[in-house]
C-alpha positions as CSV (number, residue, x, y, z in Angstrom):
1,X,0.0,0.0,0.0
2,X,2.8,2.6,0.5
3,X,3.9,2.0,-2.8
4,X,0.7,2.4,-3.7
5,X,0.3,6.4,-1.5
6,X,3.6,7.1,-3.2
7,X,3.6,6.7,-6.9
8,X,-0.4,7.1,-7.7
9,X,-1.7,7.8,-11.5
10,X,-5.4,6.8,-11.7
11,X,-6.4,6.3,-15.7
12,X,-9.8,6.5,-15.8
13,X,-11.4,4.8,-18.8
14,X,-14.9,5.5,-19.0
15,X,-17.1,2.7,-21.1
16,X,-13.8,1.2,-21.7
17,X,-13.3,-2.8,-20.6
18,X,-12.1,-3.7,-23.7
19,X,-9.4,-1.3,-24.1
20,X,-7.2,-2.7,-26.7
21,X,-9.1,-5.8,-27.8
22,X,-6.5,-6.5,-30.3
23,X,-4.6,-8.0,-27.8
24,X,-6.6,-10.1,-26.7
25,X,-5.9,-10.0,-23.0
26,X,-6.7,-13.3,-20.3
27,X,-10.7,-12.9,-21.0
28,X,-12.3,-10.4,-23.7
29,X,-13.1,-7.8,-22.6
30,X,-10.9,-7.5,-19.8
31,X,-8.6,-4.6,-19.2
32,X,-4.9,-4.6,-19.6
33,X,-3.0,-5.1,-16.7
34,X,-0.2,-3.1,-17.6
35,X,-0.4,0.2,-19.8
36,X,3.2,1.9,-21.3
37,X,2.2,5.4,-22.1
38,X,4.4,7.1,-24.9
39,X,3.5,11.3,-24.7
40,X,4.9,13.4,-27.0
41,X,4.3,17.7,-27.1
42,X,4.7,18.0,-31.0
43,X,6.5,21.3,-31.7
44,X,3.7,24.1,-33.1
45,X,3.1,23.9,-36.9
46,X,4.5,20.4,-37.1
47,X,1.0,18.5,-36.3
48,X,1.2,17.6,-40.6
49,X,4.4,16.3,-40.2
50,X,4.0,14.6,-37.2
51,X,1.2,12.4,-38.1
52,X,2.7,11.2,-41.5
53,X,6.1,10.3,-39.6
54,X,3.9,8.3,-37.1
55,X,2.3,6.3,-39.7
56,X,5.5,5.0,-40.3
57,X,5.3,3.0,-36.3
58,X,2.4,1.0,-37.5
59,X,3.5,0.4,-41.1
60,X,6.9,-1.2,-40.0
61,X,5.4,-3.0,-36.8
62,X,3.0,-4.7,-39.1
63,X,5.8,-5.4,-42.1
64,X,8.1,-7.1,-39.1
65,X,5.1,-9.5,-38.1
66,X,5.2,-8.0,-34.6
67,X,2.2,-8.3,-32.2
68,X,3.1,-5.0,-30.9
69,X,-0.4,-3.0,-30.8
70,X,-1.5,0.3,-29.4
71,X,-4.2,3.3,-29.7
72,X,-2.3,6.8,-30.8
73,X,-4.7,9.8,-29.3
74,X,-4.2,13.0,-30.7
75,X,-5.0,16.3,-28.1
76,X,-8.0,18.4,-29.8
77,X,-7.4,21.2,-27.4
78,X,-4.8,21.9,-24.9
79,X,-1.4,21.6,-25.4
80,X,-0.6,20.1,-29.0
81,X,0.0,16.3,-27.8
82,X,0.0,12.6,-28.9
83,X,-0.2,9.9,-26.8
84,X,0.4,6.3,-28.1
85,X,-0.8,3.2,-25.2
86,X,0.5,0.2,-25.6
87,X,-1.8,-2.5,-23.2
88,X,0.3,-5.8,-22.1
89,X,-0.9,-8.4,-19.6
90,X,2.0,-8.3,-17.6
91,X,5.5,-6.7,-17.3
92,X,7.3,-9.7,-18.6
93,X,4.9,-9.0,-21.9
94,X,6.6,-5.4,-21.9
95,X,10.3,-7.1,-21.4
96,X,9.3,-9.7,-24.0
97,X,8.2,-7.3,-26.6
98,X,11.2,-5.1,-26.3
99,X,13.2,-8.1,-26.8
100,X,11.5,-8.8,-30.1
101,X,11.8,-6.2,-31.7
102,X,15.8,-6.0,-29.9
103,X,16.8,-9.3,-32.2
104,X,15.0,-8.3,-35.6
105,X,18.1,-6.0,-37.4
106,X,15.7,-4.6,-39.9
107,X,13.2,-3.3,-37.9
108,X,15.5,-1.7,-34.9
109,X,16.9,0.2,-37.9
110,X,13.7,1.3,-39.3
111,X,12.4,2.2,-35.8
112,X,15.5,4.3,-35.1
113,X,15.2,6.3,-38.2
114,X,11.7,7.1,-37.7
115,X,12.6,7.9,-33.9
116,X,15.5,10.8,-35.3
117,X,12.7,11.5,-38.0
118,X,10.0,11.8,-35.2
119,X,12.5,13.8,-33.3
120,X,12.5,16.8,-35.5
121,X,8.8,17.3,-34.9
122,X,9.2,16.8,-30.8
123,X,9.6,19.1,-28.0
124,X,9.3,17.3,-25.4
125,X,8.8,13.2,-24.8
126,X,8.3,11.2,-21.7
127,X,7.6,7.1,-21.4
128,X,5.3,5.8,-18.4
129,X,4.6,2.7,-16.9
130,X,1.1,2.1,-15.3
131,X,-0.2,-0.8,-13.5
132,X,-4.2,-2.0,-13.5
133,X,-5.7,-1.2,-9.6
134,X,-8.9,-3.4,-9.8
135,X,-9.6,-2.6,-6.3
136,X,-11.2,1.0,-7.6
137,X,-11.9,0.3,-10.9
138,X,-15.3,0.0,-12.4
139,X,-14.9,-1.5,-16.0
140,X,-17.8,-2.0,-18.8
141,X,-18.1,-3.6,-21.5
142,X,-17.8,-1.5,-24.3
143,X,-15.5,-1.7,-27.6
144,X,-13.1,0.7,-27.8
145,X,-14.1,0.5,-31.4
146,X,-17.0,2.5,-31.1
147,X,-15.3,5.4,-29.0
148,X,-13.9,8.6,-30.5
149,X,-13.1,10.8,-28.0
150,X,-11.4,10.4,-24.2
151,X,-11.1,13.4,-22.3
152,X,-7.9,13.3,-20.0
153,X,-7.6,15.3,-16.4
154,X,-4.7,15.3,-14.5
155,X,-4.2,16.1,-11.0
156,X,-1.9,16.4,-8.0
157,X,-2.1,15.1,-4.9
158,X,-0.5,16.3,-2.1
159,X,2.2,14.2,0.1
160,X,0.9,12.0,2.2
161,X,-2.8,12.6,1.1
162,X,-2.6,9.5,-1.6
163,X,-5.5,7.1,1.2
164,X,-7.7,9.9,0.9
165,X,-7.5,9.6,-2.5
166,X,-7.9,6.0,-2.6
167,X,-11.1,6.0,-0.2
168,X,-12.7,9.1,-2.7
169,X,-12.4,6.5,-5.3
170,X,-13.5,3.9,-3.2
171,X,-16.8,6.5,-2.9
172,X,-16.8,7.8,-6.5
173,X,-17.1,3.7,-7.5
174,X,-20.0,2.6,-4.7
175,X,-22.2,5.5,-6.5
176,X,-21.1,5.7,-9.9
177,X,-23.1,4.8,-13.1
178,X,-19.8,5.3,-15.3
179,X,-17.4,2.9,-16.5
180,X,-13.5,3.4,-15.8
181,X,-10.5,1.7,-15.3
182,X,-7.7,3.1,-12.3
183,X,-3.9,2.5,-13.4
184,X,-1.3,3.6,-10.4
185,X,2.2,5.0,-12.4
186,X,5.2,2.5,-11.7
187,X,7.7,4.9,-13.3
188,X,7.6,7.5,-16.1
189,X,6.0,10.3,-13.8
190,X,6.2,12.3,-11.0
191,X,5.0,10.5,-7.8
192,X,2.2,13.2,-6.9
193,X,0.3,12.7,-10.1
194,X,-2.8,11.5,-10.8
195,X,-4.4,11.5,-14.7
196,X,-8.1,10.9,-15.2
197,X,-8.5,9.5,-18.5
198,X,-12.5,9.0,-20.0
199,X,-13.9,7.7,-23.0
C-alpha cells in the first residue's frame, strides 16, 4: 500500500473494458494489466508532419510481423500532444516485446530512423509505466471501437494525502453509473500525479 500512497496515477477509462481488444488480454473484454504510455508535445506547426512520420510506427510494426499494438490519441485542445498506449498483460509481456523487436536487425533500424525523424517534430517526450488497480476500478463492456473521444484530467495530490485519495475512489465507485479503469504509475511520472482518462 505505500507503494501504492507514493507513486499514484489513476487512468480512468470511462465505457472502456475492452481497451485494446487487439490483444486479446486473459478474458475479452478484460482490461490490460499493464499500460506503457508514450506522450509526446509536438513542436507548433509540425501536427502535418508529425502524423505522416507516425504512420511509419504502424507500417513497419505490421511489415516485421510483430504483435506489438497500441491506440495513438491526438489532443483536440490543450497543449498540442500525442499519446500512443500500448496495453500488455503483464510486465514480462513489456520485457518480451522489447526483446522482439531487440533481435529483428531490420526493424531496430527502421524504428530508429523514424525515432531521429519523429525527433525533428518533438519538444518534449516522456515514457510511463502504469499498472491496472482493480480494487477501484469499475470496468464496462464496451469496444473501444465504437469510442472517439477520451477526455484526459490530470491532478496532484498532495504528500501523504494518496489514502484519501484511494477511499474518494473507493466512494466515487460505490455510486457511480460510469465505466472506468484506475492505473497507479510504476515509473515515467512524477509520484504526486494522478491522470483521469475517459472515454
Amino acid at each position: 500500500m505505500k507503494r501504492f500512497v507514493l507513486s499514484i496515477i489513476a487512468v480512468c477509462l470511462v465505457a472502456g473494458a475492452s481497451v485494446f481488444a487487439q490483444t486479446a488480454p486473459a478474458q475479452p473484454g478484460a482490461l490490460p494489466k499493464v499500460i506503457r504510455i508514450y506522450r509526446e508535445e509536438v513542436k507548433p506547426g509540425k501536427g502535418a508532419a508529425h502524423v505522416k512520420t507516425e504512420a511509419g510506427w504502424p507500417k513497419a510494426f505490421g511489415k516485421a510481423g510483430t504483435t506489438n499494438y497500441y491506440l495513438a490519441l491526438r489532443s483536440v485542445s490543450g497543449a498540442n500532444e500525442a499519446l500512443f498506449l500500448e496495453p500488455h498483460p503483464s510486465y514480462a509481456s513489456v520485457e518480451k516485446a522489447d526483446a522482439a523487436v531487440d533481435k529483428n536487425a531490420a526493424l531496430t533500424a527502421e524504428l530508429n530512423n523514424l525515432s531521429e525523424e519523429d525527433g525533428a517534430h518533438l519538444s518534449n517526450t516522456r515514457t510511463l509505466m502504469l499498472s491496472l488497480n482493480e480494487e477501484i476500478s469499475r470496468p464496462g463492456s464496451d469496444l473501444i471501437a465504437v469510442m472517439r473521444y477520451f477526455v484526459i484530467t490530470t491532478y496532484r495530490v498532495r504528500p501523504g494525502h494518496g489514502a484519501e485519495f484511494i477511499e474518494a475512489r473507493r466512494l466515487v465507485k460505490s455510486v457511480s453509473t460510469q465505466n472506468y479503469a484506475v492505473y497507479n504509475v510504476s515509473s515515467g511520472a512524477p509520484r504526486d500525479l494522478i491522470a483521469r482518462m475517459d472515454m
